[in-house]
ChimeraX commands (.cxc) that place a marker at each C-alpha (Angstrom):
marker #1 position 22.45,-31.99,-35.60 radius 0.5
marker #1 position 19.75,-34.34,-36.57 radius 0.5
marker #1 position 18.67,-36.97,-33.51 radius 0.5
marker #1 position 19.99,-34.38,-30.56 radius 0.5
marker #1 position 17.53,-32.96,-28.34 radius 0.5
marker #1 position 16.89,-29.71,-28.81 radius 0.5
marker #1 position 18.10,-27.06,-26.18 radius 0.5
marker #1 position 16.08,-25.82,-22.90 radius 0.5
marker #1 position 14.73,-22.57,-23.50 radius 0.5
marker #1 position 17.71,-19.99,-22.22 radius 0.5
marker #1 position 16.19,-18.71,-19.11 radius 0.5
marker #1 position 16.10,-22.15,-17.69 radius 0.5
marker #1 position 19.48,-23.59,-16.11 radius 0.5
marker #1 position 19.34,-27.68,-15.10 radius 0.5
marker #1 position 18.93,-28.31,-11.55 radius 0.5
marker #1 position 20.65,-31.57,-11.79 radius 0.5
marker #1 position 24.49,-30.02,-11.27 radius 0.5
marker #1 position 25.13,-32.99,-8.87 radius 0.5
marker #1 position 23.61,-35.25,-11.18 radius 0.5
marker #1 position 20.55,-36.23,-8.23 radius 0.5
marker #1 position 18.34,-36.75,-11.39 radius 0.5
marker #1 position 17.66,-40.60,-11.62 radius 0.5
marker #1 position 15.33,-40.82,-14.41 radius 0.5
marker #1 position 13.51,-39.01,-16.61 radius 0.5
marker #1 position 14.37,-35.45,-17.82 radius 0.5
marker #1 position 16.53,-33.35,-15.46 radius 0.5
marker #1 position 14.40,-31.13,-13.78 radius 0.5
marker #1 position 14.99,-26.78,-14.72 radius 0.5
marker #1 position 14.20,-24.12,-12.93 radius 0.5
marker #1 position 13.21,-20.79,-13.67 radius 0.5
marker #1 position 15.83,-17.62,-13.16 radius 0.5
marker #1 position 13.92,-15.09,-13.13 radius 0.5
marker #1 position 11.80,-16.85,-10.43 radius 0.5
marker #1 position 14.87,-17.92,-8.30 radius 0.5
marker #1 position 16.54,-14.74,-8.50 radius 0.5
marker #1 position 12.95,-12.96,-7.02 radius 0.5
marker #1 position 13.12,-15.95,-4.34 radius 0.5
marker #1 position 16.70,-14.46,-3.75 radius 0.5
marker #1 position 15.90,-11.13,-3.10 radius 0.5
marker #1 position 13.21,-11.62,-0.54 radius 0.5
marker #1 position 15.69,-13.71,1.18 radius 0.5
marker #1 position 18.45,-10.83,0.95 radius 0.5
marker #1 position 15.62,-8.14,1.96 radius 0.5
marker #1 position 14.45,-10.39,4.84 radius 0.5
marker #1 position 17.57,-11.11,6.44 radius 0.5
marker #1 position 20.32,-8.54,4.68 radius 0.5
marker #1 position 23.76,-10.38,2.97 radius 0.5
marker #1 position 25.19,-11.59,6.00 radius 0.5
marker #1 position 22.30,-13.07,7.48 radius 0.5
marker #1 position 21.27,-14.69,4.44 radius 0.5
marker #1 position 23.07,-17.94,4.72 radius 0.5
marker #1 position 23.49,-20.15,1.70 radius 0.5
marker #1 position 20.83,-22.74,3.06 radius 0.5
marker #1 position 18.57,-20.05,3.29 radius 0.5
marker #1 position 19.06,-19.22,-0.22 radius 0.5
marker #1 position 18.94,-22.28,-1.75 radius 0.5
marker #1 position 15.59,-23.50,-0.07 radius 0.5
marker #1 position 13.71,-20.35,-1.09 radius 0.5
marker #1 position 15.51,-20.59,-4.78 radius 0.5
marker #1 position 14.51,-24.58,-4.67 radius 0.5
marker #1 position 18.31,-25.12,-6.33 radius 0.5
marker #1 position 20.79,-26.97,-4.94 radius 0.5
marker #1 position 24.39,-24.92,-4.36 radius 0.5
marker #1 position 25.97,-26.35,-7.15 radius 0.5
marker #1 position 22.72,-25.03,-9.66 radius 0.5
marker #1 position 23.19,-21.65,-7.97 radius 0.5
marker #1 position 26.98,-21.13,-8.64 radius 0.5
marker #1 position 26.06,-22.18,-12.35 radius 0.5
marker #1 position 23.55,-19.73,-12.95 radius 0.5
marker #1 position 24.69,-16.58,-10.58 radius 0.5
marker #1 position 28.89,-17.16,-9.80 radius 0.5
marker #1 position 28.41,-17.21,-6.27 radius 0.5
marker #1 position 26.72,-15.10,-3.19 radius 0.5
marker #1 position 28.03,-12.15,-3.60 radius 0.5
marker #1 position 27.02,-11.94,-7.43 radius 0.5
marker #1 position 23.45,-13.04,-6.92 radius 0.5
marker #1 position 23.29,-10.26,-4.31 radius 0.5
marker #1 position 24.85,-7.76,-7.04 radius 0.5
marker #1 position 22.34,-9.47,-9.06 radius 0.5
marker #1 position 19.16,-9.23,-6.59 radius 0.5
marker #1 position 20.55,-4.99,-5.84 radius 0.5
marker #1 position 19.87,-5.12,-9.77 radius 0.5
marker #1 position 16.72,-6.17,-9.68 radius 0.5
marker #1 position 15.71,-4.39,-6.68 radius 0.5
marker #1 position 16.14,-1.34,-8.53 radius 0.5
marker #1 position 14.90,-2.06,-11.10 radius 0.5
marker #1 position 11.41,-3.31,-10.15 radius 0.5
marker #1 position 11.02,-1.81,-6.38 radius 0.5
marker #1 position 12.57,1.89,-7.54 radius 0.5
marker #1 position 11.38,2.31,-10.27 radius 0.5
marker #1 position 9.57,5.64,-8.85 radius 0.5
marker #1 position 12.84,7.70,-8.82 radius 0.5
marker #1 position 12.88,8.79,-12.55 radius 0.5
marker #1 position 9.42,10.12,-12.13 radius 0.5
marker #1 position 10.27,11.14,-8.88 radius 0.5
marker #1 position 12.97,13.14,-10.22 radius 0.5
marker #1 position 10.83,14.39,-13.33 radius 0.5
marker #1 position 8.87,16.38,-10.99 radius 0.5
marker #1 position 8.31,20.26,-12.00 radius 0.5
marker #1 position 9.62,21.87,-8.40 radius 0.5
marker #1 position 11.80,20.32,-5.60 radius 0.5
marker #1 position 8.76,19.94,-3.12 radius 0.5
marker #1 position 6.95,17.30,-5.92 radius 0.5
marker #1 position 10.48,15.80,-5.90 radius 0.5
marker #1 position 10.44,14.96,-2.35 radius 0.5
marker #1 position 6.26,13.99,-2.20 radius 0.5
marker #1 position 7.09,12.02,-4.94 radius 0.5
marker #1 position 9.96,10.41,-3.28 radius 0.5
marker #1 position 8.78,9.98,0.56 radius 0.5
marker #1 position 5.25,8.74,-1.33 radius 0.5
marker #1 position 7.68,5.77,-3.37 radius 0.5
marker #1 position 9.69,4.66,-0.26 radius 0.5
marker #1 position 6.90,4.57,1.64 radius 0.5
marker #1 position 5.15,2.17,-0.33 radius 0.5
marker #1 position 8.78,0.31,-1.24 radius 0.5
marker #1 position 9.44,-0.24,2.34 radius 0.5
marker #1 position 5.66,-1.01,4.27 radius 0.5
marker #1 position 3.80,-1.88,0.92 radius 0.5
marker #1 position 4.42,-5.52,0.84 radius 0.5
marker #1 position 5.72,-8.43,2.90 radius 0.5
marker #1 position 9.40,-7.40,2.76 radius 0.5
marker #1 position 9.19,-4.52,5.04 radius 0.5
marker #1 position 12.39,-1.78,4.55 radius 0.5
marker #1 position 14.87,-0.57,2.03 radius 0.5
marker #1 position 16.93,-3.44,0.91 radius 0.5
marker #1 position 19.84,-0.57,0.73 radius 0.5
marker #1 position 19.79,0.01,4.18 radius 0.5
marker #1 position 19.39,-3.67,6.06 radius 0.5
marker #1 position 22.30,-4.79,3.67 radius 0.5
marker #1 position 24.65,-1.54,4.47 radius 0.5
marker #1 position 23.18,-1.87,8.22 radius 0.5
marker #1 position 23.71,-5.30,8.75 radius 0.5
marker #1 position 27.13,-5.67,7.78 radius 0.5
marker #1 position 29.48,-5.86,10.43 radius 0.5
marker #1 position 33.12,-5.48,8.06 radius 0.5
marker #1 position 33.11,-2.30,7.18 radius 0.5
marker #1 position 35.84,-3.35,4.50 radius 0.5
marker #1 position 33.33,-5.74,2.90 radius 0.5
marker #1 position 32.76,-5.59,-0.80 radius 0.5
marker #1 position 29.35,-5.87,-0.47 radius 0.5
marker #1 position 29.29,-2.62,1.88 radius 0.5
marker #1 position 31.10,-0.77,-0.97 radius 0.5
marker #1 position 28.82,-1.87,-3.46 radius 0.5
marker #1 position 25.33,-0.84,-1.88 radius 0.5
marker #1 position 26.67,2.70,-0.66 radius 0.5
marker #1 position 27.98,2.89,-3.97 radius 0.5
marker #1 position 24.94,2.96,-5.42 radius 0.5
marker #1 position 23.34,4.67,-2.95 radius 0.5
marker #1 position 26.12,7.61,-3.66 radius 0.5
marker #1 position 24.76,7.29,-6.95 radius 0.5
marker #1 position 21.11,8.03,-6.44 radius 0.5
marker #1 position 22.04,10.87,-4.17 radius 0.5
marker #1 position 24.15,12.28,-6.99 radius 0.5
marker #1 position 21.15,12.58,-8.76 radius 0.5
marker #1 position 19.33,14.07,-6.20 radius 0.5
marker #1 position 21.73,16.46,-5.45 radius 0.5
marker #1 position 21.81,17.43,-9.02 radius 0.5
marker #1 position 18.09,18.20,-9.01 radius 0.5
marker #1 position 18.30,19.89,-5.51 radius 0.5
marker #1 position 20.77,22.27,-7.41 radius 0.5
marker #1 position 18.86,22.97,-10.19 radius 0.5
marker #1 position 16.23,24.04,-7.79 radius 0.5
marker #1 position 18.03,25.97,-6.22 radius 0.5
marker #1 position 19.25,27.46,-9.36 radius 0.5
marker #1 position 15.56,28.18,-10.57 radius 0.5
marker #1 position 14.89,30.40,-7.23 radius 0.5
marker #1 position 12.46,27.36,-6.40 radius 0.5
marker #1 position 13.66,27.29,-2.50 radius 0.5
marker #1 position 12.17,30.16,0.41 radius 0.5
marker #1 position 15.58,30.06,1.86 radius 0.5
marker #1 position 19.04,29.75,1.44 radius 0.5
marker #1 position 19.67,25.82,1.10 radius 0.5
marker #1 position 22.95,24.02,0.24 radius 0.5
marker #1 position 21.92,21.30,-2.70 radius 0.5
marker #1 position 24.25,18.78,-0.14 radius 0.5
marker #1 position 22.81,19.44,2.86 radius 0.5
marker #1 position 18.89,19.46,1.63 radius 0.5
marker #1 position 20.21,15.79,-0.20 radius 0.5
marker #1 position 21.16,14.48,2.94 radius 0.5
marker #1 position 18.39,16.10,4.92 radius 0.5
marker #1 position 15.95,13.64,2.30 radius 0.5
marker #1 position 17.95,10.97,2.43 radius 0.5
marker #1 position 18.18,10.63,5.81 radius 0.5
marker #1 position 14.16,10.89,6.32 radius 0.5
marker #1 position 13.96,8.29,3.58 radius 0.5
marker #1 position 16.63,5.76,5.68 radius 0.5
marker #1 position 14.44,6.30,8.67 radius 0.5
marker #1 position 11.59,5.54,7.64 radius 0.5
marker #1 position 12.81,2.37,6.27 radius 0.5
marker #1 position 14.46,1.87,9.73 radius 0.5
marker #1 position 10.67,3.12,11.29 radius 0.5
marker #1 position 8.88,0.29,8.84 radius 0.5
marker #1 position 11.54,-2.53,9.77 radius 0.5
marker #1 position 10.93,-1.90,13.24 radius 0.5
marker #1 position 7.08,-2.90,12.44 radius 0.5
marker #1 position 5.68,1.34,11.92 radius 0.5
marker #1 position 2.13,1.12,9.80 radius 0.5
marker #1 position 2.29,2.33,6.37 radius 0.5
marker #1 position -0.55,5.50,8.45 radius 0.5
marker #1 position 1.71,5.95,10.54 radius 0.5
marker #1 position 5.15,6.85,8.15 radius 0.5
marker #1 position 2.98,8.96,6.01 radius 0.5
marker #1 position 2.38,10.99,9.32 radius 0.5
marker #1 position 6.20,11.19,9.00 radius 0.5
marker #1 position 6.16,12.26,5.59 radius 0.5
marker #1 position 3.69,14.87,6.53 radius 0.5
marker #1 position 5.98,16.58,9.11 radius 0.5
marker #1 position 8.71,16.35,7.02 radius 0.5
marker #1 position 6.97,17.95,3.88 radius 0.5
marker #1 position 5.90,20.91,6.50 radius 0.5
marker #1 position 8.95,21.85,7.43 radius 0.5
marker #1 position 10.78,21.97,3.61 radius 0.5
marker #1 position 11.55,24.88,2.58 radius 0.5
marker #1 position 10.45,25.24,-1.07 radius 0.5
marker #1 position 7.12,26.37,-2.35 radius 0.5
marker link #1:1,2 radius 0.2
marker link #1:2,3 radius 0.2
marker link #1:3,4 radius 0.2
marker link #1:4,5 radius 0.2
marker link #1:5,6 radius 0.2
marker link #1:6,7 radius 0.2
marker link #1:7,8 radius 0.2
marker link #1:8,9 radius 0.2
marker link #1:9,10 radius 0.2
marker link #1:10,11 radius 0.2
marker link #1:11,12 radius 0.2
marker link #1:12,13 radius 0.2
marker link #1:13,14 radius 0.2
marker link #1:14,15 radius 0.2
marker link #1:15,16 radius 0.2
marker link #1:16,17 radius 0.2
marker link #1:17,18 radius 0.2
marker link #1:18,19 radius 0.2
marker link #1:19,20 radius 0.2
marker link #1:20,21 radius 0.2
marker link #1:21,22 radius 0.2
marker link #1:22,23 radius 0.2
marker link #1:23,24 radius 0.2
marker link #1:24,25 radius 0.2
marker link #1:25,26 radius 0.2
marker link #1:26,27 radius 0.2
marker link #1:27,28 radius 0.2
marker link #1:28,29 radius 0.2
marker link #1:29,30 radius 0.2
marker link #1:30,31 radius 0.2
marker link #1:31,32 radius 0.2
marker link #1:32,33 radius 0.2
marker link #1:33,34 radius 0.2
marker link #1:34,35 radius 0.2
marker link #1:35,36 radius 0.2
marker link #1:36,37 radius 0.2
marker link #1:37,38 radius 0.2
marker link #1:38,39 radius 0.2
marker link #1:39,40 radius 0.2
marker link #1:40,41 radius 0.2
marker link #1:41,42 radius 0.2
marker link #1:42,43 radius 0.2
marker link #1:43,44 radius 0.2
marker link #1:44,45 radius 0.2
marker link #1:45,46 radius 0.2
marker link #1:46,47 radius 0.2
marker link #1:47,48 radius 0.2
marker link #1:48,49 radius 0.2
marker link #1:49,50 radius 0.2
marker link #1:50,51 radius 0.2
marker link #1:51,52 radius 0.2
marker link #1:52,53 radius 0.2
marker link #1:53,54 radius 0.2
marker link #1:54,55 radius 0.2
marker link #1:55,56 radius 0.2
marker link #1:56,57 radius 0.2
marker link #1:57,58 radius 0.2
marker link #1:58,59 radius 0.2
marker link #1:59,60 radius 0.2
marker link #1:60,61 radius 0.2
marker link #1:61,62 radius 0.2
marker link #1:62,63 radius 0.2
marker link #1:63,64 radius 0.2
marker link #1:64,65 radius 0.2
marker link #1:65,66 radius 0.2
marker link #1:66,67 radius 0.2
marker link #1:67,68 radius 0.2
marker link #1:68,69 radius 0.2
marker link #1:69,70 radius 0.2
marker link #1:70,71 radius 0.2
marker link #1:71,72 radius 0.2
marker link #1:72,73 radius 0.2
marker link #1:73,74 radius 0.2
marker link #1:74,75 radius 0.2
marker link #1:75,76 radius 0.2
marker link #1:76,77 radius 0.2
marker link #1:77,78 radius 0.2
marker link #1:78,79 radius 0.2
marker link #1:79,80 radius 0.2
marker link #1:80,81 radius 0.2
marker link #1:81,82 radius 0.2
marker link #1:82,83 radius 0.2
marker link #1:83,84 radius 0.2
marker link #1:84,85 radius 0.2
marker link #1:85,86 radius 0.2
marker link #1:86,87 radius 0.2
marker link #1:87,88 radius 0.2
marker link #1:88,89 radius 0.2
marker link #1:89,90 radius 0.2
marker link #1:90,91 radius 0.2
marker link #1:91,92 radius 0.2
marker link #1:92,93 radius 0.2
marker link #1:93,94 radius 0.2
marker link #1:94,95 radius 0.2
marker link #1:95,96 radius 0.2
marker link #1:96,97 radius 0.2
marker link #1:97,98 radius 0.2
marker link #1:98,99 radius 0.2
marker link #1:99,100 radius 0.2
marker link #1:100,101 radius 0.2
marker link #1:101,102 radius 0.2
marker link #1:102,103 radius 0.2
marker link #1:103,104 radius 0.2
marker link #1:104,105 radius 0.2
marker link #1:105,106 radius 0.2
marker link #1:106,107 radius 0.2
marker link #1:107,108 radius 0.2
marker link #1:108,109 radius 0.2
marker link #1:109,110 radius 0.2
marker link #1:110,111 radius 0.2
marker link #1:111,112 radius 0.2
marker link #1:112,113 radius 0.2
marker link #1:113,114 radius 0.2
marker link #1:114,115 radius 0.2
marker link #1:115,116 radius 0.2
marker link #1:116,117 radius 0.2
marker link #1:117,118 radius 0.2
marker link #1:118,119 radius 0.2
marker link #1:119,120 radius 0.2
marker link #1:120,121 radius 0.2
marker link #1:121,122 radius 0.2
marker link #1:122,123 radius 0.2
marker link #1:123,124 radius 0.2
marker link #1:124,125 radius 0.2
marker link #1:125,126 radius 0.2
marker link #1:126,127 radius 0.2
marker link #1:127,128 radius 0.2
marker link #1:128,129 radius 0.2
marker link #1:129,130 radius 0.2
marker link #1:130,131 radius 0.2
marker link #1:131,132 radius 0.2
marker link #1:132,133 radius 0.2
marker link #1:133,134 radius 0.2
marker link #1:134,135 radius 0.2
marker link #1:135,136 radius 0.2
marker link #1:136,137 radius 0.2
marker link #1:137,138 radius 0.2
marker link #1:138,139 radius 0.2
marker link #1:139,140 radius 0.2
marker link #1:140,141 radius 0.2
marker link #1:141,142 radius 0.2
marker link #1:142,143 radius 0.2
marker link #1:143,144 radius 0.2
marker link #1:144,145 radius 0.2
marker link #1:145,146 radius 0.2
marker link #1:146,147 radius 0.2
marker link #1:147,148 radius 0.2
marker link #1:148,149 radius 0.2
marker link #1:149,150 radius 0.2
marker link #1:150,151 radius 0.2
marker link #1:151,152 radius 0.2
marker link #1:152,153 radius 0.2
marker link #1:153,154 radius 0.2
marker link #1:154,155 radius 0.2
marker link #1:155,156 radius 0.2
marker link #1:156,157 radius 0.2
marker link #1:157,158 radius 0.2
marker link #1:158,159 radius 0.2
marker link #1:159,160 radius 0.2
marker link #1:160,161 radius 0.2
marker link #1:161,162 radius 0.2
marker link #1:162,163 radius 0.2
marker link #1:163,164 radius 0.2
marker link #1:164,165 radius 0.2
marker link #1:165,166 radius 0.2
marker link #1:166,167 radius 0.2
marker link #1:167,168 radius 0.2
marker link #1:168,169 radius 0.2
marker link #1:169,170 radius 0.2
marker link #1:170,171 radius 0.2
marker link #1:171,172 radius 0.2
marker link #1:172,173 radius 0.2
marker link #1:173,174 radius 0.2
marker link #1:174,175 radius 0.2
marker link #1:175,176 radius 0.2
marker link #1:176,177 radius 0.2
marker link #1:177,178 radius 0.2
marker link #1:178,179 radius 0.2
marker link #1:179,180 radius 0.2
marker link #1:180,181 radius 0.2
marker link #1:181,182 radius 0.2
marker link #1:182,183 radius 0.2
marker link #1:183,184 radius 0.2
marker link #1:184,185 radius 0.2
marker link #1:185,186 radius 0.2
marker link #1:186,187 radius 0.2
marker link #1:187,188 radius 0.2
marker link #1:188,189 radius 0.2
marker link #1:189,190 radius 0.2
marker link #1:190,191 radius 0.2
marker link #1:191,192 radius 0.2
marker link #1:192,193 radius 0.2
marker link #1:193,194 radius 0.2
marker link #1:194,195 radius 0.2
marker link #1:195,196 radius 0.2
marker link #1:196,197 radius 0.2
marker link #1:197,198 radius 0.2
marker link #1:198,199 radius 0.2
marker link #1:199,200 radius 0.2
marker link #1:200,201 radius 0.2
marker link #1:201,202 radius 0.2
marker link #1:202,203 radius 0.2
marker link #1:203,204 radius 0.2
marker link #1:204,205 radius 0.2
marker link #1:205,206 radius 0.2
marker link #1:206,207 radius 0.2
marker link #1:207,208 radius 0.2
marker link #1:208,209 radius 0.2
marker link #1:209,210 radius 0.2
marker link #1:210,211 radius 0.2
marker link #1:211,212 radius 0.2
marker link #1:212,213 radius 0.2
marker link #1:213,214 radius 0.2
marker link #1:214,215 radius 0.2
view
């Protein structure tokens, strides 16, 4: 209608949900931006530690601005795994892509490597969350080793089709090799938390890729 202002741009939510605005236009804030703020909090300090304060200082929101625009915390974490996957993972699909099992797991320990001692977050967001959460029963728990189930589904599917393709020197069990990864993966994340130089997990990677058994 004619004389109304026109509406903020969709990716911008009003920060004034307890109306602190005096004057002037109600300051915005960007999502996208918050939501990144988010998940460096959530990385740094895993769900639990990550209190709300926390959240909404990095964000620069106040609590009511982040219930509007994510439901609650819980949901913006949900949110931030999204993102984290999205953005930080993003080397899996090639990862996966890779012509024999052994380029699957150079590709892989070469990707978490630089994921968890690359920047200033420092280990796998999967792994402080599912580490760092003391009920066991906790939705959040469910939800990150849900997805983590899911990548090593995927893994496990390749491992088999390996497997399948004569591409191992040994008898392997596509389970067992999965985990085997995994669990290399996890600790160097655990290795890089605990303050390990990005020199000295690729030392790691370098004993692990000695000992696999494909060509």
């Amino acid at each position: 209608m004619a004389g109304l202002d026109p509406a903020p741009p969709s990716h911008y939510i009003p920060l004034d949900m307890e109306k602190l605005a005096t004057r002037g236009r109600p300051r915005e804030f960007d999502v996208d931006q918050a939501l990144a703020a988010a998940l460096s909090v959530f990385w740094t300090k895993g769900y639990e530690g990550a209190s709300l304060t926390d959240l909404t200082e990095a964000m620069g929101i106040t609590r009511p601005s982040l219930y509007a625009a994510f439901g609650n915390k819980e949901e913006l974490f949900k949110q931030a795994l999204d993102l984290y996957e999205s953005e930080k993972l993003s080397y899996v699909k090639g990862a996966l892509e890779a012509p024999t099992a052994r380029g699957v797991v150079e590709r892989f320990l070469e990707g978490a490597i630089g994921n968890v001692a690359g920047g200033s977050c420092r280990g796998c967001l999967g792994v402080i969350a599912s580490v760092n959460c003391s009920n066991p029963d906790s939705p959040i728990r469910a939800e990150v080793l849900a997805r983590a189930e899911s990548s090593r589904a995927a893994i496990r599917q390749r491992m088999q089709r390996a497997i399948d393709e004569g591409d191992f020197l040994v008898p392997v069990d596509a389970e067992a090799i999965t985990r085997y990864m995994t669990t290399v993966m996890q600790g160097l994340s655990v290795q890089a938390s605990a303050g390990a130089s990005v020199e000295e997990l690729q030392e790691v990677a370098k004993a692990a890729l000695a000992m696999w058994p494909s060509k």
